[in-house]
DRENDO-1510 file (C-alpha; in Angstrom, 1 decimal, always signed):
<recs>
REC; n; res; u; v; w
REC; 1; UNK; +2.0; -18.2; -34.9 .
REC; 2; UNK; +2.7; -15.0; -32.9 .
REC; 3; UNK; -1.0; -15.0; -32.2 .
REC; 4; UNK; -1.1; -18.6; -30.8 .
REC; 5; UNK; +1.7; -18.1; -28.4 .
REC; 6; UNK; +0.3; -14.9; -27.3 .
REC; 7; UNK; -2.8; -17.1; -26.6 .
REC; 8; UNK; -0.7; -19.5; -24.7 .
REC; 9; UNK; +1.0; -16.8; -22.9 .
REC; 10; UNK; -2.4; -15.0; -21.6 .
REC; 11; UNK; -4.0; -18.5; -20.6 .
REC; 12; UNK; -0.2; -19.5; -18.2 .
REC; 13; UNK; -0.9; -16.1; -16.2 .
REC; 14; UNK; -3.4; -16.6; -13.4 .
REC; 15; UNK; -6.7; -14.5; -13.9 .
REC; 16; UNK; -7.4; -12.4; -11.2 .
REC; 17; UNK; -9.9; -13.0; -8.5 .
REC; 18; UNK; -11.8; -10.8; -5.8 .
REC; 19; UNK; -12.4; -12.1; -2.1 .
REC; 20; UNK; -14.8; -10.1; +0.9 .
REC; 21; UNK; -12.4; -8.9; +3.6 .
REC; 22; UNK; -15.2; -9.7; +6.3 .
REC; 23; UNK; -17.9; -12.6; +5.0 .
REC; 24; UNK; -19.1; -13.0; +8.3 .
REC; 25; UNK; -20.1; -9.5; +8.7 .
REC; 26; UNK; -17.7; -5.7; +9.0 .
REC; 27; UNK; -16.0; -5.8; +13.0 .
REC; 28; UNK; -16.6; -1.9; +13.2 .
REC; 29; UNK; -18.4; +0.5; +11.0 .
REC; 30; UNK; -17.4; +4.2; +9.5 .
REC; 31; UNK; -21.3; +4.7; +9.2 .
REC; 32; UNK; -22.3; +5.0; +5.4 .
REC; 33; UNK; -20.8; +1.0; +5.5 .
REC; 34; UNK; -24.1; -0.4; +7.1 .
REC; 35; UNK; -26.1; +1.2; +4.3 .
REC; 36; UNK; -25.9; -1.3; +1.7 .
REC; 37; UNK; -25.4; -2.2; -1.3 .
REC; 38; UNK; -22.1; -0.6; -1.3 .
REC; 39; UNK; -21.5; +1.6; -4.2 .
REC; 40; UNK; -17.9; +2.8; -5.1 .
REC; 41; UNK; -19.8; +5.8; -7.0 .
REC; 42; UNK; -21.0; +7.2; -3.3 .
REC; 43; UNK; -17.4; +6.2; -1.6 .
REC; 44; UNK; -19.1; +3.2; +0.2 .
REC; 45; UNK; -16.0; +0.8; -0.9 .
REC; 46; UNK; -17.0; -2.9; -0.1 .
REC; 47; UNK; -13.8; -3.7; +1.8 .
REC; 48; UNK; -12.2; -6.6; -0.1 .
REC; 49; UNK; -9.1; -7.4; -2.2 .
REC; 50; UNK; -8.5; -8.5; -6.0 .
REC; 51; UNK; -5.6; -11.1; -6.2 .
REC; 52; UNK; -3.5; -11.2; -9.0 .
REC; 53; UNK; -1.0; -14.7; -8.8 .
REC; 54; UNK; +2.0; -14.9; -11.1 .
REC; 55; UNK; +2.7; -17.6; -12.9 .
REC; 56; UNK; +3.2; -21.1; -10.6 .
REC; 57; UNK; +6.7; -21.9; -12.2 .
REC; 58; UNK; +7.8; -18.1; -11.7 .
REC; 59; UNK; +6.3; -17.5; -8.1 .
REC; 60; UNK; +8.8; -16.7; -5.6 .
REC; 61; UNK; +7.0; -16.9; -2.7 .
REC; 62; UNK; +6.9; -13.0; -2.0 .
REC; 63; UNK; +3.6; -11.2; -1.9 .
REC; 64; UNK; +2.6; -7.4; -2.0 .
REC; 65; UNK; -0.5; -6.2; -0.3 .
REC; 66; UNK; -1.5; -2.6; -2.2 .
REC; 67; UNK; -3.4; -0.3; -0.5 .
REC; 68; UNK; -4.5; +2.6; -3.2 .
REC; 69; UNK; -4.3; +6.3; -2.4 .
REC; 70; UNK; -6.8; +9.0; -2.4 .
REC; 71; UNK; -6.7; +10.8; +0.7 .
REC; 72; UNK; -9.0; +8.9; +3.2 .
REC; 73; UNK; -11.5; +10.3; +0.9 .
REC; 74; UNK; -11.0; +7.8; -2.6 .
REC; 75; UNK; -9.7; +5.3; -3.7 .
REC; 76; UNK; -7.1; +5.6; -6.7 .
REC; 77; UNK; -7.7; +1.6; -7.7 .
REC; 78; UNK; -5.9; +1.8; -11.5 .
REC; 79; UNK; -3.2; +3.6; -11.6 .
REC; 80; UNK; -1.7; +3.1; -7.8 .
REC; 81; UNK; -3.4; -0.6; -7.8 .
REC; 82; UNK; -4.6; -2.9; -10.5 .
REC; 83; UNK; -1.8; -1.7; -13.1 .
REC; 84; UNK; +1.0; -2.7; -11.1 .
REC; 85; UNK; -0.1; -6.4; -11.2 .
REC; 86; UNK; +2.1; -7.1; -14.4 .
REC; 87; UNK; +5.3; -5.7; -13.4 .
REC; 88; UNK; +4.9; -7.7; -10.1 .
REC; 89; UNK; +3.9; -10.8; -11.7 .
REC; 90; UNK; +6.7; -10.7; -14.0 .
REC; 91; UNK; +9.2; -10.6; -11.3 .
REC; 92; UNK; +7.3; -13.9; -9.8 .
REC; 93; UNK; +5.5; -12.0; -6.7 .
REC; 94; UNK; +1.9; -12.3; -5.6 .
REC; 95; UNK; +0.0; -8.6; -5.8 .
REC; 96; UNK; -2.8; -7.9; -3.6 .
REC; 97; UNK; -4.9; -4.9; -3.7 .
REC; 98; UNK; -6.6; -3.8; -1.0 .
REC; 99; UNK; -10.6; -1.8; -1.5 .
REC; 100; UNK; -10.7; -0.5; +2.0 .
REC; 101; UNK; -13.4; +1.7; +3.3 .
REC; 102; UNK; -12.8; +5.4; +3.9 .
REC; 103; UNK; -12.4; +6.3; +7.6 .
REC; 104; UNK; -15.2; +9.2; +8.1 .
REC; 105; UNK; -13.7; +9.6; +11.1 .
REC; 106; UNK; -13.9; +6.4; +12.3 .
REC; 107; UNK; -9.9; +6.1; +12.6 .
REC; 108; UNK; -9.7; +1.9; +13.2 .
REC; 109; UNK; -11.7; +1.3; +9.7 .
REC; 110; UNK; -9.2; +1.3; +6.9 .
REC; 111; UNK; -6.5; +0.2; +9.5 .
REC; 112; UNK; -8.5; -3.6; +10.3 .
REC; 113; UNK; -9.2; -3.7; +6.6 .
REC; 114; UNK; -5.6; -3.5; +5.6 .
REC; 115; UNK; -4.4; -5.7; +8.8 .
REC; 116; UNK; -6.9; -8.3; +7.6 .
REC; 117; UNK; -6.2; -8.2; +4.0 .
REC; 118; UNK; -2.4; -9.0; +5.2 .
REC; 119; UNK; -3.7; -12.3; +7.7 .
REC; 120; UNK; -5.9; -13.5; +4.6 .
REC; 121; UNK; -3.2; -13.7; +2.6 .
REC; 122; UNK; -1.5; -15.5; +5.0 .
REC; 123; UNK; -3.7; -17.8; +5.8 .
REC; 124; UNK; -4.2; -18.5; +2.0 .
REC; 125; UNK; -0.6; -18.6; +1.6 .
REC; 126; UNK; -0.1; -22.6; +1.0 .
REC; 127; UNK; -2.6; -22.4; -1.7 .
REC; 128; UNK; -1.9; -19.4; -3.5 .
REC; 129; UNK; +1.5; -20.2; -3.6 .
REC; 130; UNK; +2.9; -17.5; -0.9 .
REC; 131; UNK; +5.6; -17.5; +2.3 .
REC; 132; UNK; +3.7; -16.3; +4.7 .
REC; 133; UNK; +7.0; -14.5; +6.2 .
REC; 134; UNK; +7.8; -12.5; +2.8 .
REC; 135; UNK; +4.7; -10.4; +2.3 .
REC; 136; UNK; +5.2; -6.8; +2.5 .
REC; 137; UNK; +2.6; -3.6; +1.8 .
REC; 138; UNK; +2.4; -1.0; -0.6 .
REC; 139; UNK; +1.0; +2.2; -0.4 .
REC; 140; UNK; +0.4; +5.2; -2.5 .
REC; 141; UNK; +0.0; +9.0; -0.7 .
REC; 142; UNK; -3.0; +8.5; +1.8 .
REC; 143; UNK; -2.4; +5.0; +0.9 .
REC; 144; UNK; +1.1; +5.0; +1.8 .
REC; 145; UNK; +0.2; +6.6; +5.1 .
REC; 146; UNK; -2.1; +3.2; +5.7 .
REC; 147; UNK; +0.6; +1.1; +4.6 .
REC; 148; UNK; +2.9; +3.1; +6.9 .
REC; 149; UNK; +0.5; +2.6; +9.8 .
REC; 150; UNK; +0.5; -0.8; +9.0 .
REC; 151; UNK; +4.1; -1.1; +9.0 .
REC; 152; UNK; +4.5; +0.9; +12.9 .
REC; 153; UNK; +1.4; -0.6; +14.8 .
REC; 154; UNK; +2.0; -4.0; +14.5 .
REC; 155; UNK; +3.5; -6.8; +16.4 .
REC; 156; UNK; +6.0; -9.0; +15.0 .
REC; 157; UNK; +4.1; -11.7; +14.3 .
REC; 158; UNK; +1.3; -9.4; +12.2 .
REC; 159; UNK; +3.8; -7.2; +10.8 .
REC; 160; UNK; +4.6; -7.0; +6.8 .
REC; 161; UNK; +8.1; -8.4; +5.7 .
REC; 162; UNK; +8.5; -4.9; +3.9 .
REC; 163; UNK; +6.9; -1.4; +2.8 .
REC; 164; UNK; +6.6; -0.3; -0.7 .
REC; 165; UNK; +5.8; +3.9; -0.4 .
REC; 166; UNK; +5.1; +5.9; -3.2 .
REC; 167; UNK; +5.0; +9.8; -2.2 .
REC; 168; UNK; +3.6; +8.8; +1.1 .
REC; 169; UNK; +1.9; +10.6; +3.8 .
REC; 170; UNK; +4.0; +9.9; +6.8 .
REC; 171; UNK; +3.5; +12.5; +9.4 .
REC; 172; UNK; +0.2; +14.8; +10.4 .
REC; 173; UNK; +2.3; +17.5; +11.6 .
REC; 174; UNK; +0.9; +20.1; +9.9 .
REC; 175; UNK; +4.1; +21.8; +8.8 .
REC; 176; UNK; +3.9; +18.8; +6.1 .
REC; 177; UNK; +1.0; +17.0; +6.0 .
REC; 178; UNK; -1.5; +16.5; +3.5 .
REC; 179; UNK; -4.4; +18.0; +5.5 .
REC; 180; UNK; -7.3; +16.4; +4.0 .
REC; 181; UNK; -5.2; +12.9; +4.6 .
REC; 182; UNK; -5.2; +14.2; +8.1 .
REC; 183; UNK; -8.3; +15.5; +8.5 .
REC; 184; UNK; -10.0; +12.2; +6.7 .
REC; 185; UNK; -8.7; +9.7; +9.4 .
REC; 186; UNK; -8.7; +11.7; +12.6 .
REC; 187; UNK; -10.7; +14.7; +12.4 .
REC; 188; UNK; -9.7; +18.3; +12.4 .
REC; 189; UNK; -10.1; +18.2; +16.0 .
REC; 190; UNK; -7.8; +15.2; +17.2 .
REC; 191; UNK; -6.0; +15.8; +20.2 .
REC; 192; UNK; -2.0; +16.1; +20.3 .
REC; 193; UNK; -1.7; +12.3; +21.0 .
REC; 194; UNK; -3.9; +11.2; +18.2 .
REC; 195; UNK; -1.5; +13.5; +15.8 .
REC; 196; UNK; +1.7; +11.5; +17.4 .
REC; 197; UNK; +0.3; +8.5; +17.6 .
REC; 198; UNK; -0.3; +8.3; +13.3 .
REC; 199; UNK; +2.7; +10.5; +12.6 .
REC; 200; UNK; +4.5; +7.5; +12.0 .
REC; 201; UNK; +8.2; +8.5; +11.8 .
REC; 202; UNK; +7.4; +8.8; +15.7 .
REC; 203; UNK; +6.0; +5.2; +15.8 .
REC; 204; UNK; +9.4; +3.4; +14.2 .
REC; 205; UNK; +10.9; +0.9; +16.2 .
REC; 206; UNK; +13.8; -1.7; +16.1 .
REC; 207; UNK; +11.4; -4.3; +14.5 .
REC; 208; UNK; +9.9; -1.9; +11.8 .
REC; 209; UNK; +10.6; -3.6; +8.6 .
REC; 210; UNK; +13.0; -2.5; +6.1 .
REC; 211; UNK; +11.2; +0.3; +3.5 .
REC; 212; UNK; +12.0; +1.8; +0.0 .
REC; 213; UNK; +10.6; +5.2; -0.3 .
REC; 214; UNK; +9.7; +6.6; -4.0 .
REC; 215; UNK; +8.7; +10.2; -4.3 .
REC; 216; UNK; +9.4; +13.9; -6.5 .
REC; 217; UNK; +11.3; +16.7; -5.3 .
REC; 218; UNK; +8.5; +19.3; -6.6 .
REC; 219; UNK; +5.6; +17.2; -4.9 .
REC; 220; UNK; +3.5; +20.1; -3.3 .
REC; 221; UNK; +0.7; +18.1; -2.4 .
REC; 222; UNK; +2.9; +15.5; +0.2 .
REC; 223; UNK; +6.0; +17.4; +0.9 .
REC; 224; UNK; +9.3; +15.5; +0.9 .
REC; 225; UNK; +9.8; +15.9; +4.7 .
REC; 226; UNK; +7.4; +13.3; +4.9 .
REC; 227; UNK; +9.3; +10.4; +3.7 .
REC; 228; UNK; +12.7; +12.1; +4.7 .
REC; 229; UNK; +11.8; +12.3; +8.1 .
REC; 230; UNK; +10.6; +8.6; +7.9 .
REC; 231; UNK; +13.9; +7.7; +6.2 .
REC; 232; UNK; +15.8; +9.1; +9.2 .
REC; 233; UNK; +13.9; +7.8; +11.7 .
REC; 234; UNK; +14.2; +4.1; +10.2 .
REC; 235; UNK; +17.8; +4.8; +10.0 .
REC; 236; UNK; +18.3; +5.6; +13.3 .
REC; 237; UNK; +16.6; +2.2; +14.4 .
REC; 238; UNK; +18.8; +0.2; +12.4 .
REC; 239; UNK; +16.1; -0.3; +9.9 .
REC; 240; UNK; +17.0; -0.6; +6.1 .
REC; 241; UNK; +16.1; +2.1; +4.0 .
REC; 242; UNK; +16.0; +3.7; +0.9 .
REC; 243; UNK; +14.7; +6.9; -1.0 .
REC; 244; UNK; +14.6; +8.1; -4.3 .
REC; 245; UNK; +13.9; +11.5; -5.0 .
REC; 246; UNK; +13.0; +12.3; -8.3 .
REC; 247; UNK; +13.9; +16.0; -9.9 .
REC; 248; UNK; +10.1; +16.5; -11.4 .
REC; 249; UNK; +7.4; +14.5; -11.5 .
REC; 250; UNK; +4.2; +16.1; -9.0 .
REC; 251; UNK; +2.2; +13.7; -7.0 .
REC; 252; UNK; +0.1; +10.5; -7.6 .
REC; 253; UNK; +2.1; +9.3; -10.7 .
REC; 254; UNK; +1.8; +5.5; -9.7 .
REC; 255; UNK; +2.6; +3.1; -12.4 .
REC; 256; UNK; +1.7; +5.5; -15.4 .
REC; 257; UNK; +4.1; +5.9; -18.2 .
REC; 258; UNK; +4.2; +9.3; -18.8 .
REC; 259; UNK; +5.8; +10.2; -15.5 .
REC; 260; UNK; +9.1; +11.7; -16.7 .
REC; 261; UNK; +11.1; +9.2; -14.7 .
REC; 262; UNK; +9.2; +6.0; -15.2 .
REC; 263; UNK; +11.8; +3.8; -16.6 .
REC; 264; UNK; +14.1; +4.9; -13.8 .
REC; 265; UNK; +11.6; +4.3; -11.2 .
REC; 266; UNK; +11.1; +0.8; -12.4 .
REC; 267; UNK; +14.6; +0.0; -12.4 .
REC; 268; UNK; +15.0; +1.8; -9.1 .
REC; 269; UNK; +11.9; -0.7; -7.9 .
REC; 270; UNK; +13.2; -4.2; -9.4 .
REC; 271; UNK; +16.7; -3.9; -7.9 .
REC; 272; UNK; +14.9; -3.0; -4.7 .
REC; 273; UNK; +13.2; -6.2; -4.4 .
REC; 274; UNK; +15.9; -7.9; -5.3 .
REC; 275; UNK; +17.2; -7.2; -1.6 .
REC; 276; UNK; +14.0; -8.2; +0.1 .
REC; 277; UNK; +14.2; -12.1; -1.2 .
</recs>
């Protein structure tokens, strides 16, 4: 019997599904994106997303778009992506993760891909079973920077409802930036304004939307100040915010279970989104 209802169980959840970011053709290029096929192997991400729908009687109308970290350079798509589907799900909210292509200096690249992954999911919202006015973005590290970017360079009407950040790159001061992060999206030479203009606890503003911040205190890869700074800059916009800092942990944990604090970081997470309805 247990195996019938397990049955049962697998064929109620949705199966996943992939859709091309840009069918009628890429709106700018990073330069290794024109030679196709593209082939994750060689970094040459095919910019799309894979949709993972909860269950219809559990959906609440939230949805998450996830972009992966890897510092401009990768794409961490398992552990900071596809595995977080079921703990979403679960809790009746619509994940999204984002393939974008790596910048190779070409700074606008991953930024359209993850605006546009944001405005397909609205405009697939009836269908799939979203409010277009409660999706929010997740990011990871480099990931988190994107979703960050995401969060501070939009308009109210493109915006996300929320950020998700997971020991996220925030600023490229150098004092605490991950250089190669950096360095990935606008070149060891960018000027001053191009360092101010994606350190994005300079970029917060009134209508920045409300964040939750998840990080380790001995991270050495993505310093604390990072997501510290951001905290204090939401805060002093009248944004809602919130940080956990865990005592141990390192970087890039994600959604694996052996990160020391993974039960608490779930918890943490759930009650979170509980605020954001």
């Amino acid at each position: 019997m247990l195996g019938i209802f397990s049955f049962l169980a697998a064929q109620a959840q949705q199966p996943a599904f992939d859709i091309d970011l840009w069918p009628n053709g890429l709106p700018n290029s990073n330069g290794i994106d024109k030679t196709q096929p593209f082939d994750d192997k060689k970094q040459n991400f095919k910019p799309s997303i894979r949709v993972f729908l909860p269950e219809a009687g559990k959906a609440t109308g939230r949805a998450v778009v996830c972009c992966p970290g890897g510092g401009y350079s990768h794409l961490a798509t398992d552990h900071e992506g596809y595995a977080w589907a079921p703990f979403f799900n679960e809790r009746g909210i619509a994940l999204i993760v984002l393939k974008y292509r790596m910048p190779h200096g070409h700074t606008d690249v991953p930024i359209s891909d993850a605006k546009e992954a944001l405005r397909v999911v609205r405009e697939n919202a009836q269908k799939w079973n979203i409010d277009p006015r409660k999706v929010g973005i997740m990011g990871s590290s480099a990931g988190g920077h994107l979703a960050s970017t995401v969060a501070t360079h939009s308009d109210s009407l493109t915006a996300p409802a929320f950020q998700i950040l997971f020991y996220p790159v925030v600023t490229f001061d150098y004092k605490y930036t991950h250089k190669g992060s950096r360095h990935g999206l606008i070149g060891e030479q960018a000027t001053q304004e191009m360092v101010d203009l994606y350190s994005n606890e300079k970029q917060v503003t009134a209508q920045t939307p409300p964040a939750i911040m998840l990080l380790s205190d001995d991270d050495r890869v993505v310093p604390s100040p990072n997501s510290v700074n951001y905290y204090l800059a939401l805060k002093q916009h009248g944004i809602k915010a919130t940080m956990h800092i865990y005592p141990s942990g390192g970087h890039g944990w994600g959604s694996r279970e052996n990160f020391k604090y993974h039960k608490e970081m779930m918890s943490d997470l759930s009650a979170w989104l509980e605020t954001v309805k």
